[in-house]
C-alpha positions as protocol buffer text, in pm:
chain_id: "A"
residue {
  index: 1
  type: UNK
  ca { x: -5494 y: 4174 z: -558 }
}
residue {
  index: 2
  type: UNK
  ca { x: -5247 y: 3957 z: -376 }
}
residue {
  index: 3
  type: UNK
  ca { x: -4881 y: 3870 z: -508 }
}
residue {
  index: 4
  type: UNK
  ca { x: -5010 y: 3481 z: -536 }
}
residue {
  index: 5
  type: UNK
  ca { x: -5329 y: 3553 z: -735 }
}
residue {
  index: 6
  type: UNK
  ca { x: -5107 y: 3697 z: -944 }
}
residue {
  index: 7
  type: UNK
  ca { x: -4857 y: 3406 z: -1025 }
}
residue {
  index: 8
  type: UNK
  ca { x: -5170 y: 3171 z: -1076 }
}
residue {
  index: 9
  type: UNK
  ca { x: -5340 y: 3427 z: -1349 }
}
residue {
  index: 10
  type: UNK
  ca { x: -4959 y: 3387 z: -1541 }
}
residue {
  index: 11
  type: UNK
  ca { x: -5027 y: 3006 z: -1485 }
}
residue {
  index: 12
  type: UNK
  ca { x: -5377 y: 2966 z: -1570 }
}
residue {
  index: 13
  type: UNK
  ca { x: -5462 y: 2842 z: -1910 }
}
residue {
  index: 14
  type: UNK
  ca { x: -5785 y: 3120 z: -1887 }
}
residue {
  index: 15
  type: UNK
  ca { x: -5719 y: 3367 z: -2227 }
}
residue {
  index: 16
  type: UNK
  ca { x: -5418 y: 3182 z: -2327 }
}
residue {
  index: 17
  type: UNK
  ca { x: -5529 y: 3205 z: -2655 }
}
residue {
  index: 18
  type: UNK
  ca { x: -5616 y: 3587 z: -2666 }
}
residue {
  index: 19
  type: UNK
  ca { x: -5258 y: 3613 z: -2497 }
}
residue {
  index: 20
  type: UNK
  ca { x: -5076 y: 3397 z: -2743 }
}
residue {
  index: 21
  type: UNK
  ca { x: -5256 y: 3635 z: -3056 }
}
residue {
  index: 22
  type: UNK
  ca { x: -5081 y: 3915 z: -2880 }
}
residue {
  index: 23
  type: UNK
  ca { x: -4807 y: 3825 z: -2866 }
}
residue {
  index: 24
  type: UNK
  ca { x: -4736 y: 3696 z: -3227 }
}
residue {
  index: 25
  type: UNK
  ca { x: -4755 y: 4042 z: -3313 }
}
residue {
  index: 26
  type: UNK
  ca { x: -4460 y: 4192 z: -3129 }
}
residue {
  index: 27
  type: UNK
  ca { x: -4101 y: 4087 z: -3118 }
}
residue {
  index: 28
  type: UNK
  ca { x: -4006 y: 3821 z: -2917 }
}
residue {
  index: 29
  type: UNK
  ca { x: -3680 y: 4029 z: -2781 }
}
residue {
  index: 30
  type: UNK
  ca { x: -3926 y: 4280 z: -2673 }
}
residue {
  index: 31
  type: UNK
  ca { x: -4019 y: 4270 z: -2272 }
}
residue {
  index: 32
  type: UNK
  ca { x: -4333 y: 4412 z: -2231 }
}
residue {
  index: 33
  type: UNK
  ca { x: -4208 y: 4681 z: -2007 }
}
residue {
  index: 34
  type: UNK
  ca { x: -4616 y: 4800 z: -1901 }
}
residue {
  index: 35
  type: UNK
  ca { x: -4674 y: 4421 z: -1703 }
}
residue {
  index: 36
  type: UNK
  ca { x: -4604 y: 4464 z: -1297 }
}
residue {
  index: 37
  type: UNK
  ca { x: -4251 y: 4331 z: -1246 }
}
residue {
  index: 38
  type: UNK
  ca { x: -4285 y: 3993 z: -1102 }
}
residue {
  index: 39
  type: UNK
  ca { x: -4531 y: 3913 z: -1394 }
}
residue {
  index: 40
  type: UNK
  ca { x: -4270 y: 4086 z: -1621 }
}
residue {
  index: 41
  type: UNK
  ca { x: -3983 y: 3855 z: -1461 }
}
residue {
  index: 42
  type: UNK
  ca { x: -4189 y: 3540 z: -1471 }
}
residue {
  index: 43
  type: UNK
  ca { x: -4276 y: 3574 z: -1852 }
}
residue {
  index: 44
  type: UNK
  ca { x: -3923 y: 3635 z: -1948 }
}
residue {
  index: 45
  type: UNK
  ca { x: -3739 y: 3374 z: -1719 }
}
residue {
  index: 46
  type: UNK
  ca { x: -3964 y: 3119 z: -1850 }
}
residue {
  index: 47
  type: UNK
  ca { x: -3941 y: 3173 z: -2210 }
}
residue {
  index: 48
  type: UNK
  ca { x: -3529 y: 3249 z: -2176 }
}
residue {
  index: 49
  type: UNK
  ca { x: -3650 y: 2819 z: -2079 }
}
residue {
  index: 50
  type: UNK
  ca { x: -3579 y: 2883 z: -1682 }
}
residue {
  index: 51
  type: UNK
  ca { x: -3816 y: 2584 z: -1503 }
}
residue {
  index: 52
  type: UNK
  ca { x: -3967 y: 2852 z: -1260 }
}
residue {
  index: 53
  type: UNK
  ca { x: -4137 y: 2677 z: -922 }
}
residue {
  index: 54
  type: UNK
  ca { x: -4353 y: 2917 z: -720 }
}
residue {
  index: 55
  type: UNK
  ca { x: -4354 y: 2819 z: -367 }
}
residue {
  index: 56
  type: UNK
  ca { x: -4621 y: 2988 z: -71 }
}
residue {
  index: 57
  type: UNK
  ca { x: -4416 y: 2891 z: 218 }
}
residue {
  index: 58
  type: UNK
  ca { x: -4074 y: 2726 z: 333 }
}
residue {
  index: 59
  type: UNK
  ca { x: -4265 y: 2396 z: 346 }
}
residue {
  index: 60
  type: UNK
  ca { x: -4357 y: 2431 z: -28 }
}
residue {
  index: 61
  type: UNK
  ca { x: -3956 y: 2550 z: -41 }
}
residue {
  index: 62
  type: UNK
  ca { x: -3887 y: 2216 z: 66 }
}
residue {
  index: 63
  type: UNK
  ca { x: -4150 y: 1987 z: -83 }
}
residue {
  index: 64
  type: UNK
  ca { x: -4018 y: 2123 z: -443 }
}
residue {
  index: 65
  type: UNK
  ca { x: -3691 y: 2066 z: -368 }
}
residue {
  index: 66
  type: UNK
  ca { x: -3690 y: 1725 z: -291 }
}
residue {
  index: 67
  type: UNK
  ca { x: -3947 y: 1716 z: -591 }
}
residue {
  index: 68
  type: UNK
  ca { x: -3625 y: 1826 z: -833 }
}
residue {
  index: 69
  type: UNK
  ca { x: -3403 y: 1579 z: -646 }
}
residue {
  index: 70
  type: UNK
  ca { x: -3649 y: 1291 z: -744 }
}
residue {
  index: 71
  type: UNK
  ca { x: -3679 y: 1408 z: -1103 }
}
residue {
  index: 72
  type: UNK
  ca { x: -3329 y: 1394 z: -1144 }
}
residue {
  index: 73
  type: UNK
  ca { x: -3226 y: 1106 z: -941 }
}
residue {
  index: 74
  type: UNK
  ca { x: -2987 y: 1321 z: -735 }
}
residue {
  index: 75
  type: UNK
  ca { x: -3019 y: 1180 z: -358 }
}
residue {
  index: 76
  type: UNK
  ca { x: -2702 y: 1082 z: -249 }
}
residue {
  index: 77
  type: UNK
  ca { x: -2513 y: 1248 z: -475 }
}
residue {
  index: 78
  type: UNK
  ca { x: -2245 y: 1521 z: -484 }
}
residue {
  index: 79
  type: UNK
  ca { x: -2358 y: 1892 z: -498 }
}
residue {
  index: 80
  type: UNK
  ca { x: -2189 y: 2204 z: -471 }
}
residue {
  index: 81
  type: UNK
  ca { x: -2284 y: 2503 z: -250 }
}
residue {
  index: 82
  type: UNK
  ca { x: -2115 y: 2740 z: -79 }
}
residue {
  index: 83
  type: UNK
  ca { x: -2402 y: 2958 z: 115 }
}
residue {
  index: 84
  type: UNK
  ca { x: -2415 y: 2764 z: 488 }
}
residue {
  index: 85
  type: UNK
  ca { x: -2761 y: 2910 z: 520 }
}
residue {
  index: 86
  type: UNK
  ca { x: -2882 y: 2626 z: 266 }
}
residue {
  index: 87
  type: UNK
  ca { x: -2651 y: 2342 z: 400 }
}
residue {
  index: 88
  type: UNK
  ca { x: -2937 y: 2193 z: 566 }
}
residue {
  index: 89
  type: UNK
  ca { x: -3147 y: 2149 z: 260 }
}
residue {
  index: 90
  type: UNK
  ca { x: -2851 y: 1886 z: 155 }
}
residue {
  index: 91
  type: UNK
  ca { x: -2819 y: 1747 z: 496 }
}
residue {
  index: 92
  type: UNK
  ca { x: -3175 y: 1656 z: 511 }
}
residue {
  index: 93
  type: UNK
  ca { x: -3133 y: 1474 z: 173 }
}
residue {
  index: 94
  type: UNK
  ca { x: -2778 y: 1334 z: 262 }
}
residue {
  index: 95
  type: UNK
  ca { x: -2625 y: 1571 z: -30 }
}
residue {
  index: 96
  type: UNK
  ca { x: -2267 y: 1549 z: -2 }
}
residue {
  index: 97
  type: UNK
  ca { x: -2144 y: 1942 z: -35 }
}
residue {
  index: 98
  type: UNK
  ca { x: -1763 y: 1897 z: 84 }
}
residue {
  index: 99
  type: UNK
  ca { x: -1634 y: 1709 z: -171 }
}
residue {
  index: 100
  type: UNK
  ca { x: -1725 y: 1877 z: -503 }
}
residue {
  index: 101
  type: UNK
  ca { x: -1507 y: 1679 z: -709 }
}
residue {
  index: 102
  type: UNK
  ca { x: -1831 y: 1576 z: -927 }
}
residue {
  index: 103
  type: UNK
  ca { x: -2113 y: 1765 z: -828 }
}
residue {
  index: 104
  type: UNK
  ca { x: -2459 y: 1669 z: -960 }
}
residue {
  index: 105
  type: UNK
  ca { x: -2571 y: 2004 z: -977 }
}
residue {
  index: 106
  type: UNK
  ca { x: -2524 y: 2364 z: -790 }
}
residue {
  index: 107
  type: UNK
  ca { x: -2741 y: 2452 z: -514 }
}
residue {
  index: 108
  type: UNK
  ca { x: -2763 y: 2822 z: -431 }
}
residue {
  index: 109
  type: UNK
  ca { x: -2949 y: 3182 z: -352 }
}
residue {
  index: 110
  type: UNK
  ca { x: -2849 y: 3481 z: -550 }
}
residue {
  index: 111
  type: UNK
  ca { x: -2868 y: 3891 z: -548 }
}
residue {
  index: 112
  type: UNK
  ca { x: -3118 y: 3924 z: -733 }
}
residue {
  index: 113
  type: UNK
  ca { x: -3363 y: 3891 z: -1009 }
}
residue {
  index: 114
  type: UNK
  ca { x: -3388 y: 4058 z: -1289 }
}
residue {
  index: 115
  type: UNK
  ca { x: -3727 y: 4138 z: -1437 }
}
residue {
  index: 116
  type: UNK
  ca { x: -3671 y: 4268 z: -1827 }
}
residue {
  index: 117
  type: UNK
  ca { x: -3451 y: 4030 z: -1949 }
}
residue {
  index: 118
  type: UNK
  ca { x: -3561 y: 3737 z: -1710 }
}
residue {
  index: 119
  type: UNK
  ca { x: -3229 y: 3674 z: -1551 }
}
residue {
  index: 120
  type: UNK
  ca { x: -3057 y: 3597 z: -1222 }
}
residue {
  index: 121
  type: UNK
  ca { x: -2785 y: 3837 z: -1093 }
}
residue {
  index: 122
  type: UNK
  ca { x: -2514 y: 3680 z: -886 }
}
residue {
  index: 123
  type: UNK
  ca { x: -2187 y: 3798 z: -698 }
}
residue {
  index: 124
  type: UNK
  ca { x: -1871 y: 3625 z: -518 }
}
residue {
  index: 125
  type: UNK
  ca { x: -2149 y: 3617 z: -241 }
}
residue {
  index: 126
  type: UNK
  ca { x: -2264 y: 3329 z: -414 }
}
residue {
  index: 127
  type: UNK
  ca { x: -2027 y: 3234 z: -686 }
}
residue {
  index: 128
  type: UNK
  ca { x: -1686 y: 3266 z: -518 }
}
residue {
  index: 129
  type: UNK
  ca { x: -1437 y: 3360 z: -762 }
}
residue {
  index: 130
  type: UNK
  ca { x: -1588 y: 3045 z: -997 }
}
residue {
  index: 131
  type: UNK
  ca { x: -1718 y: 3215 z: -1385 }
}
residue {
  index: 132
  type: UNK
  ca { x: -2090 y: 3082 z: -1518 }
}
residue {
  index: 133
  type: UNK
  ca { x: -1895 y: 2820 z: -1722 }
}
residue {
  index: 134
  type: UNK
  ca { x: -1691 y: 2665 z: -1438 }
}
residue {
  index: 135
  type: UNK
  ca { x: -2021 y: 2575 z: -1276 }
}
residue {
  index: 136
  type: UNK
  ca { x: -2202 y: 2292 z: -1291 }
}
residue {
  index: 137
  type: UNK
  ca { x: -2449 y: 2281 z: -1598 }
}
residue {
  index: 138
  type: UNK
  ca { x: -2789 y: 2209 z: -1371 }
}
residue {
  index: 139
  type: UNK
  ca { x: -2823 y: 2489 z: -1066 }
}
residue {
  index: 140
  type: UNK
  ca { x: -3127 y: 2506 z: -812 }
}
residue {
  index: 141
  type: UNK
  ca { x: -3155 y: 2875 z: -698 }
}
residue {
  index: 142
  type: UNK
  ca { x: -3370 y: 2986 z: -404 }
}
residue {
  index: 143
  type: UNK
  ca { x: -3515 y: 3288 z: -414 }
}
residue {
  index: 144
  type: UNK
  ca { x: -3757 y: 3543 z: -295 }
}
residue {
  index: 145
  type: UNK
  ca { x: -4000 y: 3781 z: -469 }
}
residue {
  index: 146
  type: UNK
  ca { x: -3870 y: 4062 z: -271 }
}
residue {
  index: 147
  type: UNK
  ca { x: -3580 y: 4015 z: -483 }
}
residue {
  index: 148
  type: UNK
  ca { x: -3754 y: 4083 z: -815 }
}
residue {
  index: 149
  type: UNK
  ca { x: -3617 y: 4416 z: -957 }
}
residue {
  index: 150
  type: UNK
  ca { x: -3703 y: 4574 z: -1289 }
}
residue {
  index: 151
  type: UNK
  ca { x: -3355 y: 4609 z: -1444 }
}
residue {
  index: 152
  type: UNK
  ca { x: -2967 y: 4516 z: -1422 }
}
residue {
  index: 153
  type: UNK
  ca { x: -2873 y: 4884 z: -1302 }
}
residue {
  index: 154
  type: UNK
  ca { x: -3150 y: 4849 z: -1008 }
}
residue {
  index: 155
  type: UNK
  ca { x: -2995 y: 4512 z: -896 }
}
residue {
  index: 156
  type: UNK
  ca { x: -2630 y: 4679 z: -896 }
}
residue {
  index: 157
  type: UNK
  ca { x: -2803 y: 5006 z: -640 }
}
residue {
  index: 158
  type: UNK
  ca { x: -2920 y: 4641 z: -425 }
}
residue {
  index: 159
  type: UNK
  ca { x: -2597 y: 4519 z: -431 }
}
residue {
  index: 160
  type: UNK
  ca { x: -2430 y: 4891 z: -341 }
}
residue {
  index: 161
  type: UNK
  ca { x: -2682 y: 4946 z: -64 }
}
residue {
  index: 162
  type: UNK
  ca { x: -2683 y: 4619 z: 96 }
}
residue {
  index: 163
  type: UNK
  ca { x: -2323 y: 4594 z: 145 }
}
residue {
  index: 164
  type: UNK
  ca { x: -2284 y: 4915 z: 238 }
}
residue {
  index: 165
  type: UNK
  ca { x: -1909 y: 4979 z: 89 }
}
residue {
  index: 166
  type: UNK
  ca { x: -1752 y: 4626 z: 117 }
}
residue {
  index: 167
  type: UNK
  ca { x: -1877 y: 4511 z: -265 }
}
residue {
  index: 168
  type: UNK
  ca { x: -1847 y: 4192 z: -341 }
}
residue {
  index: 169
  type: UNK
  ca { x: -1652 y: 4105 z: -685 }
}
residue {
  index: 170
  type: UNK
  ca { x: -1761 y: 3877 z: -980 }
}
residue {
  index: 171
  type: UNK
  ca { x: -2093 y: 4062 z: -1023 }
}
residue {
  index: 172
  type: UNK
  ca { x: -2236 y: 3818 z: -1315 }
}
residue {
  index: 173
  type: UNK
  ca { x: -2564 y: 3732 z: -1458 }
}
residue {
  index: 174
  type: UNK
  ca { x: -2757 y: 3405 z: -1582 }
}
residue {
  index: 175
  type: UNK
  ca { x: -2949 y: 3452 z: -1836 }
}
residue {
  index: 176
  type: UNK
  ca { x: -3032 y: 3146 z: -2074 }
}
residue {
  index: 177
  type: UNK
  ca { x: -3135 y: 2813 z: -1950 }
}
residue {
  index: 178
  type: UNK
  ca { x: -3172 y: 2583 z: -2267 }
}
residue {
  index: 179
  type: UNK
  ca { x: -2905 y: 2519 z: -2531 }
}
residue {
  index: 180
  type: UNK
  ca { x: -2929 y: 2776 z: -2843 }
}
residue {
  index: 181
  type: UNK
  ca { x: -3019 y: 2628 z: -3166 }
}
residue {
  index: 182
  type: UNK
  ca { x: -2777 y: 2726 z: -3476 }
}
residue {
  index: 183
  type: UNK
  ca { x: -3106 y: 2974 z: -3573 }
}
residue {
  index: 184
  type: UNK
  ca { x: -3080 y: 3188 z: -3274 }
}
residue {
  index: 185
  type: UNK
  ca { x: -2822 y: 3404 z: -3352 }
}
residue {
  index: 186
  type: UNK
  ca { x: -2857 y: 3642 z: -3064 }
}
residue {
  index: 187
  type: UNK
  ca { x: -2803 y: 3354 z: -2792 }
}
residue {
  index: 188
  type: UNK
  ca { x: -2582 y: 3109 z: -3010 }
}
residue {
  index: 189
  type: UNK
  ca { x: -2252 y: 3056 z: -2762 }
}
residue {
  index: 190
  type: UNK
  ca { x: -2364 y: 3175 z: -2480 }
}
residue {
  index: 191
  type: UNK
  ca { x: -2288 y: 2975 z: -2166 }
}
residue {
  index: 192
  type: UNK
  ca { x: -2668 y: 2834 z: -2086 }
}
residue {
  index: 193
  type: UNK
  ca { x: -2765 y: 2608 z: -1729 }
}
residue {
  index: 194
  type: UNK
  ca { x: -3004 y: 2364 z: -1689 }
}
residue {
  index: 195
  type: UNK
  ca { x: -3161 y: 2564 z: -1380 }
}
residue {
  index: 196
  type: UNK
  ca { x: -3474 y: 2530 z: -1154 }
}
residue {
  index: 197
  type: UNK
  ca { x: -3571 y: 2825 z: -936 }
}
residue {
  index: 198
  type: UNK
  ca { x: -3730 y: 2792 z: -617 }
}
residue {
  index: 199
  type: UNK
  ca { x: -3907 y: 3148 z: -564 }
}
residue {
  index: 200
  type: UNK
  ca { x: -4079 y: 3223 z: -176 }
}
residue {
  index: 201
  type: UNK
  ca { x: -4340 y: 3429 z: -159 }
}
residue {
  index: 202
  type: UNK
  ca { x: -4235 y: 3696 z: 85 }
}
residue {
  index: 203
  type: UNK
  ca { x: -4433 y: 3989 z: -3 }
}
């Protein structure tokens, strides 16, 4: 079965019912570790409220970017980035990225992403020496599925082997994308971001 049958079987409304029974009998905190792990990611980045936005090909890459621009009214705006291998993306839209005085949102890629607790890994690679709360509150990450990786302590054995002995610092994660509610406890103050990722089939 292909890697993009896959993604439209999570987003098919086919058994959503049977699914939904299922799942009202198990904890919500619990990951079902026994899915594949880009079905395991996509379950638990979504409900952590991540706006997830499969895409087949660059083209699609681009099409859903400008897509997010539009929703938001962000053309001509300020954004922050600091990967040059995106800068294009925000040159085609005429997305200021120098001055980041008041930037309408962050644009960037990341390490990795992280399939049992739905999250996105990040270093100074990305981040500079900035912390998840100095950021701005809506982020656009692009990302592939090669990148999907079961757990936290697989991403940091990514990060060790890809660098290769020059680690990069401020090794963070994102994790929740909607503001907690008083009733959830377990994510109440936590730093969440208004974030969109853009995820390329690569695989």
């Amino acid at each position: 079965m292909k890697r993009m049958n896959i993604f439209k079987k999570i987003f098919g409304t086919q058994g959503e019912n049977e699914d939904q029974d299922k799942k009202d009998h198990k904890s919500p905190y619990s990951p079902d570790l026994n899915l594949p792990v880009d079905e395991l990611f996509t379950v638990n980045f979504k409900q952590n409220g991540g706006k997830f936005i499969y895409c087949e090909n660059i083209g699609e890459i681009h099409e859903n970017f400008e897509n997010i621009l539009e929703e938001n009214d962000w053309f001509e705006t300020n954004a922050q980035c600091f990967d040059s291998r995106l800068f294009h993306f925000l040159d085609e839209n005429r997305l200021n990225y120098t001055d980041n005085t008041t930037p309408s949102f962050f644009f960037t890629s990341c390490e990795n992403l992280i399939a049992d607790e739905g999250s996105i890994l990040f270093s100074s690679k990305q981040l500079k020496q900035f912390k998840i709360d100095e950021l701005p509150t809506n982020i656009v990450v692009f990302a592939s599925t090669s990148q999907i990786l079961l757990s936290k302590s697989d991403g940091m054995r990514s990060i060790k082997n890809r660098y290769n002995g020059e680690y990069p610092t401020n090794i963070t994660a994102i994790k929740y994308f909607e503001k907690a509610t008083e009733e959830d406890f377990l994510h109440y103050g936590s730093c969440h971001k208004n974030l969109y990722l853009l995820l390329l089939e690569d695989l």
